[in-house]
N, C-alpha and C positions, 0 to 999 in steps of 0.2 A: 696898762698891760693888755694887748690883744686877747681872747680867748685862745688861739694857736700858742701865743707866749707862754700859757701854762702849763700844755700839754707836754710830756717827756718827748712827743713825736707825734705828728699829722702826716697821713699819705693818703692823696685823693684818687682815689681807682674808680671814682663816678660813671656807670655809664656813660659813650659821648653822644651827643646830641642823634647822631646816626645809626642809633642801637634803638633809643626810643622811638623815632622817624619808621626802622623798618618793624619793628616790633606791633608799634600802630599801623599798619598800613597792612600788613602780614594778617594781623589780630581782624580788621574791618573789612578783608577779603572775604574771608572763613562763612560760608552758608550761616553758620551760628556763628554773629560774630562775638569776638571775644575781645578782651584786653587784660594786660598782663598785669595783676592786684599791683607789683613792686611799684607801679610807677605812682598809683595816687598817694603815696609819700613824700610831696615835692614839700616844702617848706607850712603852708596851706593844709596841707592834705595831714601833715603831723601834728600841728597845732590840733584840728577838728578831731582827728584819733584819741587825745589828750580828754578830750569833753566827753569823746562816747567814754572812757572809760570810769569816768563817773557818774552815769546814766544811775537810775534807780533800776532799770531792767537787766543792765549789762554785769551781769552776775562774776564773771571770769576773772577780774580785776581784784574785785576787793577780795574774793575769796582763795586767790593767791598768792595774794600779800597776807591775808590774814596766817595760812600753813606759813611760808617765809616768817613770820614773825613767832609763830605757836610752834615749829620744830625747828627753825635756824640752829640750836645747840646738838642735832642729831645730824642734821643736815654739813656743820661744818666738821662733826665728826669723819664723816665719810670722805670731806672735803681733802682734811688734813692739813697741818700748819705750811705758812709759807709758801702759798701756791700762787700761778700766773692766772686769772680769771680772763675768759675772750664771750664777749656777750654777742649773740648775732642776733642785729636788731633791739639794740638798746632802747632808742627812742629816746623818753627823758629823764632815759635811770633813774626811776623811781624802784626799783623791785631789785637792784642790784647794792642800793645802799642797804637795804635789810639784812641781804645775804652776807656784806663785805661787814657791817657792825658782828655778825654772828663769828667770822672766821676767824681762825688765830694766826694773827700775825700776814694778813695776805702781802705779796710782793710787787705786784702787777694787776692792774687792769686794761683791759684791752677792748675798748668802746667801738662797735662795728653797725653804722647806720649809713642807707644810700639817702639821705637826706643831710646834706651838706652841713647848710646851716644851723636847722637844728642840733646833731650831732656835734658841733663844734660849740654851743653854746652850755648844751647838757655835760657836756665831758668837761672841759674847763672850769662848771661849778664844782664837779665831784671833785676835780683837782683842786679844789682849793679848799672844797671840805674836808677833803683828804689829805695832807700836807704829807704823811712820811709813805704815799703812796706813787709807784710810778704810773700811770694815766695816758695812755696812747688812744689816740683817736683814729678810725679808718674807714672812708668813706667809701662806701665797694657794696657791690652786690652782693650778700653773705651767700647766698644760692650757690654762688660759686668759687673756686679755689682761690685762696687767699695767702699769704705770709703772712704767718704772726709775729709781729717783732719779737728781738729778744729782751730776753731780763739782764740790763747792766747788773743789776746787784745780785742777782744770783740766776745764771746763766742755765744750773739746772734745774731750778723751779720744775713743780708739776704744773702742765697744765689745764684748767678744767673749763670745758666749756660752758655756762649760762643760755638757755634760750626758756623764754618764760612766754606767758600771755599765749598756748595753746599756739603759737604760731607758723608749728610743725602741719597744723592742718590744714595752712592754704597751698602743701603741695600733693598732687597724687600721690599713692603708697608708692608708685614707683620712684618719682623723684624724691619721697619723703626717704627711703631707701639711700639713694644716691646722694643727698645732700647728708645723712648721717654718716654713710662710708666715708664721705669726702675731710667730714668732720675729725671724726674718729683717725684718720690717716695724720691731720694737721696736727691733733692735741697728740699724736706718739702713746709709745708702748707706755703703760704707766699712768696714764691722761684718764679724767673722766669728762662727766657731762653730769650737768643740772637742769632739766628738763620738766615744763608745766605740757600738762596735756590733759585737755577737755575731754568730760567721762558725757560718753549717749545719755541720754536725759529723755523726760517728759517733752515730749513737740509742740505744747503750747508753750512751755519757756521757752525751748530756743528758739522759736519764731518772734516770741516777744521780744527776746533780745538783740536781733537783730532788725526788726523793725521797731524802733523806742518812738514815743508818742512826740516825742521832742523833734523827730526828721531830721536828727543830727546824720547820722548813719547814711540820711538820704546824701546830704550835704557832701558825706568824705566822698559818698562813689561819683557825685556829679563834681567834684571839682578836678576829678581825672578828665572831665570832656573841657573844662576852664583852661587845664595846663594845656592839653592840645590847643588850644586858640591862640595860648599865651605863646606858645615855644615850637607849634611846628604850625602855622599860619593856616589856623583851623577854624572855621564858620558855625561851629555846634552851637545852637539853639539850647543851651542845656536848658532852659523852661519848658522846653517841650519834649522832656524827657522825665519820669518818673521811676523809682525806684520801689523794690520789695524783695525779698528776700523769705526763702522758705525754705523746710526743711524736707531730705528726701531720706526717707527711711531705708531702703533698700540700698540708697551708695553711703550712708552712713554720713550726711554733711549737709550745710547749710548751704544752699547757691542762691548767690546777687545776684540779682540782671538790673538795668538802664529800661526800660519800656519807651519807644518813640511813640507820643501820644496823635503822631498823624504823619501822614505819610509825606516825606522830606529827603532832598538831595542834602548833603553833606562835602564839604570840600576839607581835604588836609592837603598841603603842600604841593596844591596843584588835581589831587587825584580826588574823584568824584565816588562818592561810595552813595547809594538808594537804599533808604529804610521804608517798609510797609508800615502802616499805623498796627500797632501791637509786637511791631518788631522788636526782636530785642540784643542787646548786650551783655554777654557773659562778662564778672569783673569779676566775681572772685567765689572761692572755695574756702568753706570751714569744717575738716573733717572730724569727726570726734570720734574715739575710740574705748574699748572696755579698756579695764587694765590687762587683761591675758593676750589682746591684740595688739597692742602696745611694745609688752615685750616681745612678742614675735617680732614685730616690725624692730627694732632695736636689736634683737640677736641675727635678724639677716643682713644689716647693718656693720657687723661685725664691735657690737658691743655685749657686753654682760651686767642683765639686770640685778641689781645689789637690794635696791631699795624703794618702795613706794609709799606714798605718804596722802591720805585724800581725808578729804572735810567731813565732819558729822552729815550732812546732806548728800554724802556722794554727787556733788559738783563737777568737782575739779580733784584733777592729780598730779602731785610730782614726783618725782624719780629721777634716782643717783645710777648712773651708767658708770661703765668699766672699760676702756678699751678691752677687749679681748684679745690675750697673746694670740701672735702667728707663730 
């Protein structure tokens, strides 16, 4: 039996190849250039995610599994029996099995990763660990609007979203904003959210954490320059490109950049882009928040904060969200 044969349902909303095309090309224009974090999650790019998060440095991981496993019985309280679960950004549902043994009686899972393959491999195990569970996979950019399938066996299920792994923080508060409205709208009146979110911290940890002595970390961001070679007939040198990652206190977040370590033309898809030696590439944002910013950022969102739950080290946090009646 295929990995799709076990799913109750697969729908592939993948990016098409012409979205990443302009999105790079758009991104390598930009004075600062940039590129958009979703894409180095190509098959490659999730497997290396998998590693950092067993890093001895990469604190985020183990310390929200650990809450997931130390309050799961509070947490499925809030939950409540019989519920639709929609995770954005699954990966390799590791941190949804904790939550799903904790719940009473869940109805539905709904596995949402823009990595194709992976996603289909990860969900098709949970369905078979899962047997009296229905399991739908959906390959889509969770950033943006989606359909939830429905629940055959019970059509009015609550539905509660999952997003774990502080992943809210590679968008700006304004998208973080817009991507919970967007949320909150799809799970309906009634619906919650289960949400991990990275607490400010000491600045030698999180710089540790994202620079890990292993250069795993380096690995995920250059293998976003690999997929361009691989998929949009791209000439990046990634060796001559270095990686670091620091933390900026004032915007409250960790930023990656690429460093071109000499100065080099570049070709995607025909179009010639020039880097200065020290130039750089913006890949991505990790923004971390108190908990009092948090729920602001969630009540502008149009949810209502229930519940917070964070580790003897003030690490990490999670919190049980509400849609908010209209």
């Amino acid at each position: 039996m295929s990995p799709q044969e076990r799913l109750e349902s697969f729908d592939d909303l993948a990016p098409e190849p012409d979205d990443f095309l302009s999105d790079v090309l758009t991104g390598l224009s930009r004075p600062q250039k940039k590129l958009p974090c979703k894409y180095i999650y190509d098959e490659r790019g999730s497997q290396l995610f998998d590693q950092i998060c067993e890093l001895p440095e990469y604190y985020p991981t183990r310390t929200e599994m650990a809450l997931l496993a130390a309050k799961g019985a509070e947490i499925a309280a809030c939950v409540g029996p019989s519920a639709q679960i929609v995770e954005y950004g699954c990966g390799s549902v590791q941190k949804i099995r904790l939550l799903l043994d904790a719940l009473q009686h869940p109805v539905s899972y709904v596995a949402v990763d823009i990595s194709r393959e992976h996603l289909l491999n990860a969900a098709a195990a949970l369905a078979e660990d899962y047997p009296g569970l229905e399991v739908h996979a959906l390959c889509a950019d969770f950033s943006k609007p989606f359909d939830v399938p429905p629940v055959s066996k019970a059509p009015d299920a609550r539905r509660v979203g999952f997003f774990p792994g502080s992943t809210l923080g590679n968008f700006n508060r304004k998208d973080a904003v817009g991507f919970l409205a967007s949320a909150a709208q799809s799970l309906g009146t009634g619906g919650g959210m289960v949400i991990g979110v990275d607490l400010k911290k000491d600045e030698a940890l999180l710089n540790a954490a994202y620079n890990d002595s292993q250069g795993v970390t380096a690995q995920f961001n250059l293998n976003l320059l690999e997929r361009i070679n691989r998929e949009l007939k791209g000439d990046f040198d990634a060796g001559s490109f270095t990686f670091r990652a620091h933390y900026d206190d004032v915007k409250g977040r960790v930023e990656s950049y690429l460093y071109s370590s000499r100065e080099q033309s570049v070709r995607v898809d025909g179009h010639n882009f020039k880097f200065d030696k020290g130039e750089s590439i913006h890949t991505e944002n990790s923004h971390k928040y108190s908990v009092a910013e948090f729920q602001n950022l969630a009540e502008d969102a149009g949810f209502e904060h229930k519940r917070v739950w964070i580790d003897d080290d003030a690490l990490f946090s999670i919190h049980f969200l509400e849609v908010a009646a209209r």
